[in-house]
C-alpha positions as a Markdown table, in Angstrom:
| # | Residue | x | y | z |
|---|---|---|---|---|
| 1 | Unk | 73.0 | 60.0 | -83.0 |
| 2 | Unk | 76.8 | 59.3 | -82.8 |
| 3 | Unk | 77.7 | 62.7 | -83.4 |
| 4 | Unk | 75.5 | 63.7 | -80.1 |
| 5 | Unk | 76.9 | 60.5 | -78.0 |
| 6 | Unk | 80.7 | 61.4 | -78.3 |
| 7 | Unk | 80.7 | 65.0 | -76.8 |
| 8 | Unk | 78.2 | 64.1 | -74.1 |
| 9 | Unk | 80.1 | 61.1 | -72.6 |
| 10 | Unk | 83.6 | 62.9 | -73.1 |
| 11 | Unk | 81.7 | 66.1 | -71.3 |
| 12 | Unk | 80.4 | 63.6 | -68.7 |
| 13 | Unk | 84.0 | 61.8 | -68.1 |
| 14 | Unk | 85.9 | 65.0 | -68.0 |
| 15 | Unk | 83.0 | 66.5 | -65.1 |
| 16 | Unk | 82.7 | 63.3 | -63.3 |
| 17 | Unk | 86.4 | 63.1 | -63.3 |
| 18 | Unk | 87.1 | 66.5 | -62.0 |
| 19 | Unk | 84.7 | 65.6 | -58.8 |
| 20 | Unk | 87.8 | 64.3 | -57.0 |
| 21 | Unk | 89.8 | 67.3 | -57.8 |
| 22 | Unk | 86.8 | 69.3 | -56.5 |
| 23 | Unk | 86.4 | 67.5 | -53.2 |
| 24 | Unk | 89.9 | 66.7 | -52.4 |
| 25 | Unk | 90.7 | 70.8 | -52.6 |
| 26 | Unk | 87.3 | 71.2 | -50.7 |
| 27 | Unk | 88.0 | 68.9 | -47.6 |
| 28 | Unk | 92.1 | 70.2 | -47.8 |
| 29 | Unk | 90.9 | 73.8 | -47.8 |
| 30 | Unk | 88.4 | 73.5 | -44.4 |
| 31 | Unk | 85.2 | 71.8 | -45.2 |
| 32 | Unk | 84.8 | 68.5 | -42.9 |
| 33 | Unk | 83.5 | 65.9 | -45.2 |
| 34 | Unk | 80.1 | 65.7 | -43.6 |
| 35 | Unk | 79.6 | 69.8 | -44.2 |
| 36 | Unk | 81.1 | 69.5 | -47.9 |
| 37 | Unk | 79.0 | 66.9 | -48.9 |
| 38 | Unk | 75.7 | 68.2 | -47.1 |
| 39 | Unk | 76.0 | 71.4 | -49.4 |
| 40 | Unk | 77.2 | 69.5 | -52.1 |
| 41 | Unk | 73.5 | 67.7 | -52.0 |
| 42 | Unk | 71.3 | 70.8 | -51.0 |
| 43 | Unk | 72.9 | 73.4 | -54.1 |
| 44 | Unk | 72.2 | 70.6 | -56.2 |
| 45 | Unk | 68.6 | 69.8 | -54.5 |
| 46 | Unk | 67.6 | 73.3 | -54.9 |
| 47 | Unk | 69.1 | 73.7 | -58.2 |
| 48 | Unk | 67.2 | 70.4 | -60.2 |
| 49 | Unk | 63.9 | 71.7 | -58.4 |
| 50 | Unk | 63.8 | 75.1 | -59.8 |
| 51 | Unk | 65.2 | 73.4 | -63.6 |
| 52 | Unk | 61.8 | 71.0 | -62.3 |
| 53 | Unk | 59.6 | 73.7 | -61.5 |
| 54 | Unk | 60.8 | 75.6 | -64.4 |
| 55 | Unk | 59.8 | 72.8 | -66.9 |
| 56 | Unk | 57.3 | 71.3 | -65.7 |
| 57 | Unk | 55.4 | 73.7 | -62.8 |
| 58 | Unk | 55.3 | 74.2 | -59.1 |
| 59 | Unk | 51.9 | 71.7 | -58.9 |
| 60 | Unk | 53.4 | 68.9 | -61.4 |
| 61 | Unk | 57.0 | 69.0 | -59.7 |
| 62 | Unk | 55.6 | 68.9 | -56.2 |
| 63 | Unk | 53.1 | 66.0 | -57.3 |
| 64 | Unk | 55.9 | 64.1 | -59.2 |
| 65 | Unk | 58.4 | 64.3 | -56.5 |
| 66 | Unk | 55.3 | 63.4 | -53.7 |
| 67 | Unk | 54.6 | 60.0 | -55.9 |
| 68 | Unk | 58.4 | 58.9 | -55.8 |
| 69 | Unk | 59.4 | 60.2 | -52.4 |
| 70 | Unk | 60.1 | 56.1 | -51.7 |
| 71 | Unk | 62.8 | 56.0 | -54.7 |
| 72 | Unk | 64.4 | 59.5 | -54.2 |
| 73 | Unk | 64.9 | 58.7 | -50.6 |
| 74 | Unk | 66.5 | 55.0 | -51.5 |
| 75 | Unk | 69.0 | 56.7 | -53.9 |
| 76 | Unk | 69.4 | 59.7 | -51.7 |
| 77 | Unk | 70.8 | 56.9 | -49.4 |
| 78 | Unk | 72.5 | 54.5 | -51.8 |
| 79 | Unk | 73.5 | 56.9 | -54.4 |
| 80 | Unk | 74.3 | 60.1 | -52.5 |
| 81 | Unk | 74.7 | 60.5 | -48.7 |
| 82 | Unk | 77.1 | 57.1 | -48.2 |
| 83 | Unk | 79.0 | 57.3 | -51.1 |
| 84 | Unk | 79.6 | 61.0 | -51.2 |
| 85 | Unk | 80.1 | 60.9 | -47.2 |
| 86 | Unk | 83.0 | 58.1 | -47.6 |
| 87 | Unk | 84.6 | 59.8 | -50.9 |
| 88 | Unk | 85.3 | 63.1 | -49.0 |
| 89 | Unk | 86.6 | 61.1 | -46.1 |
| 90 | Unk | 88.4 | 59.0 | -47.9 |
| 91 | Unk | 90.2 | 62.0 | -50.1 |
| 92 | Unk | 91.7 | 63.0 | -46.6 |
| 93 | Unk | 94.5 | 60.6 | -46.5 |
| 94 | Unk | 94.5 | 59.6 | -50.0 |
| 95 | Unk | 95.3 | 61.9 | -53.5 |
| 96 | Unk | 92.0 | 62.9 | -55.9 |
| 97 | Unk | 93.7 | 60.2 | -58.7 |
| 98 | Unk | 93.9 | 57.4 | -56.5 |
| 99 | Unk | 90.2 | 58.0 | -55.7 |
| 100 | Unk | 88.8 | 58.0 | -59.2 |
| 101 | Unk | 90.9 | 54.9 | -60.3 |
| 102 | Unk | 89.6 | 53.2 | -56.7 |
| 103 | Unk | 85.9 | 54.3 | -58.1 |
| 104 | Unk | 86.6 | 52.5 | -61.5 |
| 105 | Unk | 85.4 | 49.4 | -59.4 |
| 106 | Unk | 82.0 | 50.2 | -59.5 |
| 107 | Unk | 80.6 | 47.6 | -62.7 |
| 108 | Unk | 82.8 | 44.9 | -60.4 |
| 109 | Unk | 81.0 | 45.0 | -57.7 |
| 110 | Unk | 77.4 | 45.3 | -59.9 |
| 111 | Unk | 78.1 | 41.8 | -61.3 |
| 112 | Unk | 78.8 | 40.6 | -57.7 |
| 113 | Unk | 75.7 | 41.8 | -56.6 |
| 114 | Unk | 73.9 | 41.1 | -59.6 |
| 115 | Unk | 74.4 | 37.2 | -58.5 |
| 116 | Unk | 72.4 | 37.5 | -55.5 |
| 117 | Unk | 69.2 | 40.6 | -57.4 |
| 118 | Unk | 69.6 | 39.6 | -61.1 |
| 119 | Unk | 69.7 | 35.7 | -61.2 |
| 120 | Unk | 68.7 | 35.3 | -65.4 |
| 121 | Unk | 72.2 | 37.4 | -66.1 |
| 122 | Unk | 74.6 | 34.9 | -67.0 |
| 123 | Unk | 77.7 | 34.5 | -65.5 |
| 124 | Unk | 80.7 | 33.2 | -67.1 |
| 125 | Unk | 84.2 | 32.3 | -66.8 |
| 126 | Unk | 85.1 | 35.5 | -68.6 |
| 127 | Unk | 83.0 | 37.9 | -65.9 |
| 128 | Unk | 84.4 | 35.8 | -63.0 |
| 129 | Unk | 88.3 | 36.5 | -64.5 |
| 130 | Unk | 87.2 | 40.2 | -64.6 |
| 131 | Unk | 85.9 | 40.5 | -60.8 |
| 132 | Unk | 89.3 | 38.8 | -59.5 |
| 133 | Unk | 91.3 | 41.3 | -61.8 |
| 134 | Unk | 89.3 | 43.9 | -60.6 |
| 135 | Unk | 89.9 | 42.8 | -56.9 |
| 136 | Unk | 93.6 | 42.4 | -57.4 |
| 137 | Unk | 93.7 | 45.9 | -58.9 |
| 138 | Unk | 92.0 | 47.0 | -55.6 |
| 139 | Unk | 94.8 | 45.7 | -53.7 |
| 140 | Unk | 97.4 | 47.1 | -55.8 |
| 141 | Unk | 95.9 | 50.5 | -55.3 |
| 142 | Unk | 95.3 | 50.4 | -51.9 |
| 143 | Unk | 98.7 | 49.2 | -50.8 |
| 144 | Unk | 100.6 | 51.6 | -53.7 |
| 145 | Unk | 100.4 | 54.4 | -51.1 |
| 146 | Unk | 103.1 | 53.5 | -48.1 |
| 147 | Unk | 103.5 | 56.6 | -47.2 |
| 148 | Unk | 100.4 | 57.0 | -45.8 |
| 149 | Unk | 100.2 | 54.5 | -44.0 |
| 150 | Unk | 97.4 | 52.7 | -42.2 |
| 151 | Unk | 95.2 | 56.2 | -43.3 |
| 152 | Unk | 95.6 | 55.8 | -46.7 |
| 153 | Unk | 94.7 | 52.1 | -47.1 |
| 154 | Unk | 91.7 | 52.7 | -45.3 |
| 155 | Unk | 91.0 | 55.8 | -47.0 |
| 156 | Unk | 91.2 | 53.7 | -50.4 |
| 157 | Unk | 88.9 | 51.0 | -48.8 |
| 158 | Unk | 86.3 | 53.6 | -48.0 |
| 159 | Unk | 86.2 | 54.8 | -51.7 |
| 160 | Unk | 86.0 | 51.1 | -52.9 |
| 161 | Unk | 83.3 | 50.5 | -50.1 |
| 162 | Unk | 81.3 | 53.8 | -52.1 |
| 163 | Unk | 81.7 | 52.1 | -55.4 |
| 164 | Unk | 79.6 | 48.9 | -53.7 |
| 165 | Unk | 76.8 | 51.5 | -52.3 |
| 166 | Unk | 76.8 | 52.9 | -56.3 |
| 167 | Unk | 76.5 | 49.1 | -57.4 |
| 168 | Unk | 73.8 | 48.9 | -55.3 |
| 169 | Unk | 71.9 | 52.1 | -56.3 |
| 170 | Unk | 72.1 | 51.1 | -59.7 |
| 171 | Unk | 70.8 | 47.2 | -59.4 |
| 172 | Unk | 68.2 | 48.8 | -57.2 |
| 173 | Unk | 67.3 | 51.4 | -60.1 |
| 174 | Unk | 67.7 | 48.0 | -62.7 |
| 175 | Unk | 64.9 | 46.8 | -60.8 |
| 176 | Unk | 62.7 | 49.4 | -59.3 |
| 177 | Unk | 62.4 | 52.9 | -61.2 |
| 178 | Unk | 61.8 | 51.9 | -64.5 |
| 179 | Unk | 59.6 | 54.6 | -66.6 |
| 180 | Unk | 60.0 | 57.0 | -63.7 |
| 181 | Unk | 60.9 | 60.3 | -64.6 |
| 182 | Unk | 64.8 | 61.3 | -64.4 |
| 183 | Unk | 64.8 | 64.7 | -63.4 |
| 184 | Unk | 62.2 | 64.2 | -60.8 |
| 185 | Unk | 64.7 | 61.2 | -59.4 |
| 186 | Unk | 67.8 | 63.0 | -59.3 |
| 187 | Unk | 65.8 | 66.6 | -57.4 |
| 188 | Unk | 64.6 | 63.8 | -54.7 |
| 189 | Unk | 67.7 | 62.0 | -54.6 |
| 190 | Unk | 69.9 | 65.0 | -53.8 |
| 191 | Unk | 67.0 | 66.4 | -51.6 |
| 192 | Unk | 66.6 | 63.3 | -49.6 |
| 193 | Unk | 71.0 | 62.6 | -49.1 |
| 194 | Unk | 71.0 | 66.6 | -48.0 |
| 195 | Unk | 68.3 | 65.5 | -45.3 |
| 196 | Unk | 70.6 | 62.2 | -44.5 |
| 197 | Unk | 73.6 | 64.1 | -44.4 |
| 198 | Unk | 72.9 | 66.8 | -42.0 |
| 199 | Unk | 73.4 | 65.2 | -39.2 |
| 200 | Unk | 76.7 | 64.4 | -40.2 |
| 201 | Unk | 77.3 | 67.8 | -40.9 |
| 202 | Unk | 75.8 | 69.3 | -37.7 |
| 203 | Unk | 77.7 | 66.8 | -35.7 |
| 204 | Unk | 81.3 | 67.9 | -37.5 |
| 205 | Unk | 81.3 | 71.4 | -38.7 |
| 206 | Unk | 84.8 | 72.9 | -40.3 |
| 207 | Unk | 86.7 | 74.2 | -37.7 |
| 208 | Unk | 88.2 | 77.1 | -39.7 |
| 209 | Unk | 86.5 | 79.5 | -42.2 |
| 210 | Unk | 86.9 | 77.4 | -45.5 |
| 211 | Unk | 89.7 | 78.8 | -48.3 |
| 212 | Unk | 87.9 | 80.6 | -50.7 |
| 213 | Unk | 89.2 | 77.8 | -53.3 |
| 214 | Unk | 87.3 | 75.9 | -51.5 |
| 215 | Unk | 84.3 | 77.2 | -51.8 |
| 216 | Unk | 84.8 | 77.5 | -55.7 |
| 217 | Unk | 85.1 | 73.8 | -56.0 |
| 218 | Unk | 82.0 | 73.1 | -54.1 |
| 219 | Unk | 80.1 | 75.4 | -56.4 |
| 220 | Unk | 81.7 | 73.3 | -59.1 |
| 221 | Unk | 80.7 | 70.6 | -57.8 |
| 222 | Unk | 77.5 | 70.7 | -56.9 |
| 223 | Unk | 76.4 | 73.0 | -60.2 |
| 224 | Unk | 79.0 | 70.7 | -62.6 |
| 225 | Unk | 79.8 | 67.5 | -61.5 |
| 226 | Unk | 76.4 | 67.0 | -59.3 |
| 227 | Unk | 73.3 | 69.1 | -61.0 |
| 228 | Unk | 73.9 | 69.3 | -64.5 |
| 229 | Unk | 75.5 | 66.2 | -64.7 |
| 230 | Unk | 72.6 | 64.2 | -63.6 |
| 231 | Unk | 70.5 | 65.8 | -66.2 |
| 232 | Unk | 73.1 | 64.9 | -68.9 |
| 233 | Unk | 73.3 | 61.2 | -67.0 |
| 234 | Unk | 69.4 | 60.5 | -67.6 |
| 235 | Unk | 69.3 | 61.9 | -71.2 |
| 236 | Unk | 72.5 | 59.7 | -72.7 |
| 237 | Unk | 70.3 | 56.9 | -70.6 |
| 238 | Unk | 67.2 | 57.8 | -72.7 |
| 239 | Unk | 69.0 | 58.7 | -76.1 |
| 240 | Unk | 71.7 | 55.4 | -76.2 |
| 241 | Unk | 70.8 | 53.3 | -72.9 |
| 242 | Unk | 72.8 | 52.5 | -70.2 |
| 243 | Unk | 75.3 | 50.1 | -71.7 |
| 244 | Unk | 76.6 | 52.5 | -73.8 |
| 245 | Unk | 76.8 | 55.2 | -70.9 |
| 246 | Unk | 79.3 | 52.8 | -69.2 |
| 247 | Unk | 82.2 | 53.8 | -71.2 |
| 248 | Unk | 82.1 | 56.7 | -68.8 |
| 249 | Unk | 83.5 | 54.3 | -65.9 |
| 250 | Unk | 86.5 | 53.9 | -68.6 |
| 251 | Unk | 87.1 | 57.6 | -68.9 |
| 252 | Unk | 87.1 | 58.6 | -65.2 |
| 253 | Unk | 90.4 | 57.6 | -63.7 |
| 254 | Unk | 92.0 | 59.2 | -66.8 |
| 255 | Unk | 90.7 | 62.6 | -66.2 |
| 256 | Unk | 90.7 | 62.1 | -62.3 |
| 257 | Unk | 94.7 | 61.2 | -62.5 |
| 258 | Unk | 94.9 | 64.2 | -65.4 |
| 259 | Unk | 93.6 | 66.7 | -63.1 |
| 260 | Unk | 95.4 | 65.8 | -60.5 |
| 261 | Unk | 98.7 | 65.7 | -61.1 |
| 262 | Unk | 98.6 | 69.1 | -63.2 |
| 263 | Unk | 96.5 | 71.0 | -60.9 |
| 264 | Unk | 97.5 | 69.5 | -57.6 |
| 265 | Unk | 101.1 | 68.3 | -58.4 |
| 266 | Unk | 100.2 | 64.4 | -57.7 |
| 267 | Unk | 102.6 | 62.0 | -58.0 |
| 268 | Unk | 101.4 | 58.8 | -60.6 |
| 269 | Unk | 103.2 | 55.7 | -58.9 |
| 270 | Unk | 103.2 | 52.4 | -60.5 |
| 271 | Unk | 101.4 | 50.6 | -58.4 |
| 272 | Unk | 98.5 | 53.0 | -59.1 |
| 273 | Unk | 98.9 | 52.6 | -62.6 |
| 274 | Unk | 99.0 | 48.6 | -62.8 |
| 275 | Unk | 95.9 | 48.5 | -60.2 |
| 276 | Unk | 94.1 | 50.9 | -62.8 |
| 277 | Unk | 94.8 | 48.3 | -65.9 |
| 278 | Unk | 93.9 | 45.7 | -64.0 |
| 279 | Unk | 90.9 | 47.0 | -62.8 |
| 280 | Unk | 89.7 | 48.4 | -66.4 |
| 281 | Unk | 90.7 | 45.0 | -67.4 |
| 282 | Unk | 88.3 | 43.6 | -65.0 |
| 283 | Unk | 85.3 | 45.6 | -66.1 |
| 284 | Unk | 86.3 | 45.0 | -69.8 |
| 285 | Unk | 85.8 | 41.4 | -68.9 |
| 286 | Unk | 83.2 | 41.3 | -66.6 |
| 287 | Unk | 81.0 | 43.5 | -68.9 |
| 288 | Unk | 81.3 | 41.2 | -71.8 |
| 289 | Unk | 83.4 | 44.9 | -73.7 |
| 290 | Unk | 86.4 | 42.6 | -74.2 |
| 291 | Unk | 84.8 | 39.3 | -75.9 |
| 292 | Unk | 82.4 | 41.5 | -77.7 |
| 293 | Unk | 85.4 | 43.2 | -79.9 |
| 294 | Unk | 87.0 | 39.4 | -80.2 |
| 295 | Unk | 84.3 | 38.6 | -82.0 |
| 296 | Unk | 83.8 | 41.3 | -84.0 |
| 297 | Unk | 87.2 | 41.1 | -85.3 |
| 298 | Unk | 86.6 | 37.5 | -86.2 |
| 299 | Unk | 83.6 | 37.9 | -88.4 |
| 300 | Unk | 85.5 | 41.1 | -90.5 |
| 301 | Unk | 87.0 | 39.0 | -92.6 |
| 302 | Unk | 84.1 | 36.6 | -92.6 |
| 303 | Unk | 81.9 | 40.3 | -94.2 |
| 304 | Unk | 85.1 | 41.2 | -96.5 |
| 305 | Unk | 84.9 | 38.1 | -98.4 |
């Protein structure tokens, strides 16, 4: 099994982490973020409903997806349309890296709202240290860009304000979709955030005929890091559970700050870098990763003698 986990999480990291390479080329080279993201959703739709259709048939898929139209459209909102909308806005003002290490808030703000929806998890001194670090690394990164000014802060904040809507997809999936079938969620989610995001899209269209680099990353993007990769999502779910996918939230802002400072020349300052430990430091607390390996180092010894 651990032979199989290693190259799908790495392959997951390294897609997921290229998104923000994807859409910050996409929304530089002519797509409004509405527009970018509406495609994004529809090629990926259309895409997991023929791999649906494919596997299962045209009168199964269309029943399946019929039976969980009130989840799809729930994740299409939570887990799609808002946070993809406020990503691509956000990657106006602000560089692909600072957006993935912005997105490493996401477990954060899951235990914060896990107070309120999931009441029997326990929460300890340990998780509430790892939500403040978390926090203070959101402020490190969201005032490490001066040169943006006012823009960039607030296009930092609207990345952080997508990891909450991603919290809130996933307590919401925690609580409501268990058993339901993972390929005929993620066709209906990116059906149902197309549908939400058209409007968006209607109501901004690019101004200018998009670079063709452009439209190569949102191929990428929506075959890569939005189709396929909820496929691979649901089966490392089903073959090593979603604790174990988490590692992935430790792997983004590596490849995310990889990509773009050697494909897009951007400049890694410090203050990005010490709001990224701090925030991996907060989910390392807060997810219990941290005082886990404590106390497996301490019972080593006990096993040696």
């Amino acid at each position: 099994m651990s032979n199989r986990y290693w190259p799908l999480i790495l392959f997951l990291g390294a897609v997921w982490g290229a998104s923000y390479l994807f859409i910050k080329v996409g929304v530089d080279g002519g797509f409004s973020p509405g527009a970018f993201m509406f495609l994004r959703t529809l090629i990926a739709g259309v895409v997991l409903l023929g791999y649906l259709v494919a596997s299962t048939g045209a009168r199964a898929a269309m029943t399946s997806l019929r039976e969980d139209w009130r989840p799809a459209v729930v994740l299409g909102l939570l887990n799609a349309a808002l946070p993809f909308w406020l990503i691509a806005w956000g990657e106006k003002y602000i560089d692909s890296g600072t957006a993935g290490i912005a997105q490493a808030t996401v477990p954060i703000f899951s235990l914060l709202i896990g107070l309120r929806f999931l009441p029997h998890e326990r929460i300890g001194t340990a998780r509430v240290l790892g939500v403040c670090l978390g926090l203070v690394g959101v402020a490190f990164v969201a005032g490490g860009t001066p040169e943006g000014g006012k823009l960039a802060v607030l296009g930092t904040l609207a990345v952080v304000l997508a990891s909450v809507f991603y919290a809130s997809a996933g307590i919401y999936s925690q609580l409501r979709i268990k058993g339901r079938s993972g390929p005929v969620l993620a066709t209906g989610c990116m059906l149902a955030g197309s549908v939400f995001l058209l409007p968006l899209a209607a109501a901004n269209p690019p101004d200018e005929a998009p670079s063709a680099w452009a439209i190569v990353s949102l191929l990428l993007l929506a075959l890569l890091g939005t189709a396929l990769a909820q496929l691979l999502l649901f089966r490392v779910v089903r073959l090593f559970g979603a604790r174990r996918l988490s590692l992935v939230t430790y792997l983004l802002p590596g490849f995310a700050l990889a990509y773009g400072a050697v494909l897009l020349d951007e400049r890694v300052g410090e203050a990005a870098l010490a709001g990224l430990a701090l925030i991996l430091a907060g989910v390392a607390l807060g997810s219990g990763t941290l005082r886990l390996r404590q106390r497996q180092a301490a019972t080593v010894p006990t096993r040696a003698r």
